[in-house]
N, C-alpha and C positions, 0 to 999 in steps of 0.2 A: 429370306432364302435359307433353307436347310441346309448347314455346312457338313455337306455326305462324307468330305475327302480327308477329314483332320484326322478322323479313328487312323487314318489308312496311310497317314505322310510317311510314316518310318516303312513302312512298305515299298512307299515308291522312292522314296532318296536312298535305301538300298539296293534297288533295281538298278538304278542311275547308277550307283558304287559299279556294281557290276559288268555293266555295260561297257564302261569304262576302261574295260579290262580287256575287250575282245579282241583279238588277231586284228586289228586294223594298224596299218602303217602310215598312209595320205593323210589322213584326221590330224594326228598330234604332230607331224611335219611341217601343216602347210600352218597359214594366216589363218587364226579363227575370229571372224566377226561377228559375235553372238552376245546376244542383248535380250534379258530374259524379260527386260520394261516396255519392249517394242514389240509392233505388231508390222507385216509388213504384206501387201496385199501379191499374187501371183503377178510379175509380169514388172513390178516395181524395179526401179533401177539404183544401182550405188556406182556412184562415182569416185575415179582417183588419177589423180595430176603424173603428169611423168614428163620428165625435164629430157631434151635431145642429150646429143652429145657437143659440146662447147668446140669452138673454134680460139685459136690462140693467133692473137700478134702480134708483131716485134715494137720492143717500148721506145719512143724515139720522146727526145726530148721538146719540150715547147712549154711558150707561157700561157698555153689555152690548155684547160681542162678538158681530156678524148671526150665526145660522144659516148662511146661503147658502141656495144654490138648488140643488137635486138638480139632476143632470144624468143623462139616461141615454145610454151608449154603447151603440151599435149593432153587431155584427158582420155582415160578409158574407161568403161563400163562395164559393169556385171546387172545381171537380170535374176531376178528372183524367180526363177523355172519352173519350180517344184511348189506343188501343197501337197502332202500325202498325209498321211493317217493310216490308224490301225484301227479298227472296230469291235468291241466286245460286250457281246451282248449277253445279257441276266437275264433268266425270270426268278419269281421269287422261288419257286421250286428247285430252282438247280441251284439257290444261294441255302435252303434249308438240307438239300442231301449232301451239298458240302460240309456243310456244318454240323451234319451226323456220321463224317468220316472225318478225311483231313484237315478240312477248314480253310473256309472261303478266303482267309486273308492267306496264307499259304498259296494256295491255287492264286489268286488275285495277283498276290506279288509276283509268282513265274511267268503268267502273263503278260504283267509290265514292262517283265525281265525280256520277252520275245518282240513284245511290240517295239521296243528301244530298239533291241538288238536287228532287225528287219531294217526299220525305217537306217540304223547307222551304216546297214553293208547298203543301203541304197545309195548313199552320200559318201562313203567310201567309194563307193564303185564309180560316181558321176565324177570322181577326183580323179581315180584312173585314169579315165578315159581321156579327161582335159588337159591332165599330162602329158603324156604321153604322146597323144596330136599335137600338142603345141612345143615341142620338143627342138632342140636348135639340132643340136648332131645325135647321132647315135656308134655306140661299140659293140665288140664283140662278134657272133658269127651267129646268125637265123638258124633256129633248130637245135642247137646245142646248150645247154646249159652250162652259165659260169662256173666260175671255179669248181674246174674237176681239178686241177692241181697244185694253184695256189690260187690267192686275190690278188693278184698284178691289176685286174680290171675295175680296183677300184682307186688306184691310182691313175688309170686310163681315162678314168672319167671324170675326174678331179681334173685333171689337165686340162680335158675340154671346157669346164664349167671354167676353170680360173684363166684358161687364158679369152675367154669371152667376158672377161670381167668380172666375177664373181667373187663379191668377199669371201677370203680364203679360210680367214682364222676366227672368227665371229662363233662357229660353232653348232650354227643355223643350218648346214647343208645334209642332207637325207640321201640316202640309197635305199628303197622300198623295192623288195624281191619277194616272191613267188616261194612259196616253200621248195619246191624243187633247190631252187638257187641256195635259200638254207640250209637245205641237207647239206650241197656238199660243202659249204661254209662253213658249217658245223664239223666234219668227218676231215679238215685238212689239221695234218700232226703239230704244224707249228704253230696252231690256233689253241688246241691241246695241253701243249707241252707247257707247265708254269714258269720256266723260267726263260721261255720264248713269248709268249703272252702275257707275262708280268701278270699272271691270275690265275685262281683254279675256276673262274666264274662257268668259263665254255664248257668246261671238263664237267664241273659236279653238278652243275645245274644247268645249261643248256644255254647261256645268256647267250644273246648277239654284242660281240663288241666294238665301239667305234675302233675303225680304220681309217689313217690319212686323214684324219681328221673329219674324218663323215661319219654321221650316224646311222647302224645299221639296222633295218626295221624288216619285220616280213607283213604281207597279207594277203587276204583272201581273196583280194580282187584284183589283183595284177591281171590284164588280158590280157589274152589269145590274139593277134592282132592278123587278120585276113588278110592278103597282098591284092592289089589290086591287077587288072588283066593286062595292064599297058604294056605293048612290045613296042622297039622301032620307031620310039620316039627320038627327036634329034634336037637338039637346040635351036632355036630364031632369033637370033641376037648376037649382027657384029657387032656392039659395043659391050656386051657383059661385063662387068667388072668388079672387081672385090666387093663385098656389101651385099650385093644386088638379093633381095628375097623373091622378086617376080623371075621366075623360070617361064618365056615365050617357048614353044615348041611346035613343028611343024614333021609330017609324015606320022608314022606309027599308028595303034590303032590301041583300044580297050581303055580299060581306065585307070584314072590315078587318081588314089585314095585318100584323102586325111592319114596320118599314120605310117602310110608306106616310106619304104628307106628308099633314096634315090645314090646313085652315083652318077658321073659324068666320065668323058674318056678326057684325059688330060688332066685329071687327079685324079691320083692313087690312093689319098691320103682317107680322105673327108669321105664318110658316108651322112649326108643328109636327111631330116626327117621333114616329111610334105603337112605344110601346117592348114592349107586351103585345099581340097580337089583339084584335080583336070577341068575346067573349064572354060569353053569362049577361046581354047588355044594358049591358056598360060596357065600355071598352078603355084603356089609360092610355096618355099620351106619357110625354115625355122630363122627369126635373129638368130645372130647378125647377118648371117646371108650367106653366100659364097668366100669359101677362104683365099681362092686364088680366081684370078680372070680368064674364065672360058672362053675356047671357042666357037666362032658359029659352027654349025653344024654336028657341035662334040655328042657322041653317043650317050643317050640318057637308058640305064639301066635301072631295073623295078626293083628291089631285093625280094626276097624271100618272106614268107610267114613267119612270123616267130611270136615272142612271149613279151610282153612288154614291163620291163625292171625298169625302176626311172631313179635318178637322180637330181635333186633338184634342190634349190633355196626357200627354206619356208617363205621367201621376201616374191618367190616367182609364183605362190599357186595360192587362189585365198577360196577360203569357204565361208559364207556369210548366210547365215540361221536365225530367224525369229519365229515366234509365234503367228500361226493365220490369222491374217483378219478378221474378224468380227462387225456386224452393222452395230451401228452405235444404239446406245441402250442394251446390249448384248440380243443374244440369240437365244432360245429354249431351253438353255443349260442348266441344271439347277444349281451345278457348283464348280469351280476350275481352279488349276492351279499349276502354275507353271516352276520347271523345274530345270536346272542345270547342272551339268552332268559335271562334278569336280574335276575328273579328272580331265577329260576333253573340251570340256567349255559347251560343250554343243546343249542347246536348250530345247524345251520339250515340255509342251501343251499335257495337260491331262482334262478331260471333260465329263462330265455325269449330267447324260440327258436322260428323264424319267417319264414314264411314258407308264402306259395301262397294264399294271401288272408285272413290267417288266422296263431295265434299266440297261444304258447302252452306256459303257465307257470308253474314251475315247484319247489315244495318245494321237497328238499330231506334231508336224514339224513345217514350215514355211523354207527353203535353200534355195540357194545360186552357188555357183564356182565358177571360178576363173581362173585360165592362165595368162599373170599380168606380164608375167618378163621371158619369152621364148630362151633366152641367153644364158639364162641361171634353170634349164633345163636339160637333159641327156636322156638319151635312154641305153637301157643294157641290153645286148638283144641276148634272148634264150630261145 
């Protein structure tokens, strides 16, 4: 087998460098499960244990050894979703007019540089979104963008993550905002000022820097998050109580969303994020559930459309990446070579199939996301 792709590897692990680089926030946030040895077929599943919450009981003396207390462990699952690809196709004519201007490795490598860069805002964006829906609470006000005058709201949202449990001080916890949200992040004087910031980093060079001990990231694919139609829904459940994620509802009419913010009448406090749809007459939010115990009949309100800025624990969002399948003995490729991106982890196929006259090269990528822990997620609404 003709090894097409070695002239061309500094090519493409500079592409990779660069890639590496782009406005993405979710990527370098969450869990990355990327294994450049593996291949993983669409549809395939990865699994991961999660232990309940423990019960505690009082120590009473005896000459018998306690039983203990079962415990049951939980698993959850992630599915491998996605196979996507980029396609680029040669003949030999457009490889020799290259090669009498610019030069085909030049042109070759910016291509690499776009097929990366495509296929990463695809898996950016699939992070988004899983965020974001699976979100415990939400801050802030629909339609308006944070910090117009100071960042109070990222200790807002800190509060919610940590009193749901969420290690505090680890160092792991993300704030991924919208450039909008940047600007004025950027544009507040006490963020500015050196010897308010302990830095000239925001001033002279634009840096984002951790706040409250979260890391501040921007990207390109924070959504736009659509409100669903639901009026006039009412709560179905005298017994609600703290915890509870299954919201029963009876009257009202339209629908409720994944995403949408919910309120109840009889907290003021708690804006909730819908982590299931409207249906069959019940919809669930986010863990851990309800902060306080509703009543029947309490008025369920729909929020607004807004921007969806998330907050969350690299430990609550994972992305898990390999190489597409292949039939065994390979496929018609004449040459491959997989590649990993240093700075993100994320791994990435490149293929050289040869055909009559003309050559198809091919970056592809295998993904699934998941959000594993709703409790170690927020979102900020804009």
């Amino acid at each position: 087998m003709a090894n097409v792709l070695t002239d061309l590897a500094a090519d493409i692990y500079k592409a990779a460098d660069v890639v590496g680089r782009e406005l993405v926030g979710f990527i370098p946030s969450a869990t990355i499960n990327a294994n450049g040895s593996e291949r993983a077929a669409k549809g395939d599943t990865v699994r991961a244990s999660f232990t309940r919450t423990a019960s505690a009981v009082n120590v009473t003396e005896a000459m018998t050894i306690p039983e203990g207390t079962d415990q049951t462990v939980d698993n959850k699952t992630l599915s491998i979703t996605n196979a996507r690809a980029v396609q680029i196709p040669y003949t030999g004519e457009d490889i020799l007019h290259l090669n009498n201007g610019i030069g085909f490795e030049t042109v070759y490598g910016d291509q690499i540089k776009q097929a990366m860069r495509t296929l990463v805002n695809e898996m950016e964006e699939d992070l988004a979104i899983e965020a974001y829906q699976n979100a415990s609470r939400a801050f802030g006000t629909a339609g308006t963008t944070p910090f117009g005058s100071n960042f109070s709201e990222v200790a807002e949202l800190r509060q919610i993550l940590v009193d749901n449990g969420m290690p505090a001080n680890d160092g792991q916890a993300s704030v991924v905002m919208n450039t909008l949200a940047g600007t004025n992040l950027r544009q507040l004087a006490q963020l500015q000022k050196a010897n308010e910031a302990g830095g000239t980093d925001l001033l002279r060079q634009g840096t984002l820097l951790d706040l409250q001990g979260m890391m501040i990231k921007e990207s390109a694919q924070v959504q736009d998050h659509t409100k669903g139609t639901g009026a006039s829904y009412l709560l179905n459940d005298a017994s609600h109580a703290v915890d509870d994620t299954t919201i029963a509802t009876d009257t009202g009419s339209g629908t409720i969303l994944a995403g949408d913010i919910v309120t109840f009448a009889g907290d003021s406090v708690n804006k909730y994020v819908v982590n299931t749809a409207l249906s069959g007459g019940s919809f669930a939010i986010g863990a851990p559930g309800s902060r306080v115990a509703l009543a029947d009949n309490a008025a369920i309100t729909v929020g607004n459309s807004y921007a969806a800025n998330v907050a969350f624990h690299r430990a609550a969002l994972e992305i898990a990446m390999r190489a597409p399948a292949v039939p065994d003995g390979g496929d018609a490729a004449d040459d491959a070579m997989t590649v990993q991106d240093p700075f993100s982890g994320l791994v990435f196929e490149i293929r050289v199939y040869k055909g009559y006259r003309k050559t198809m090269i091919e970056v592809a990528a295998s993904w699934g996301v998941k959000a594993w822990k709703p409790d170690y997620i927020a979102v900020l609404l804009g």
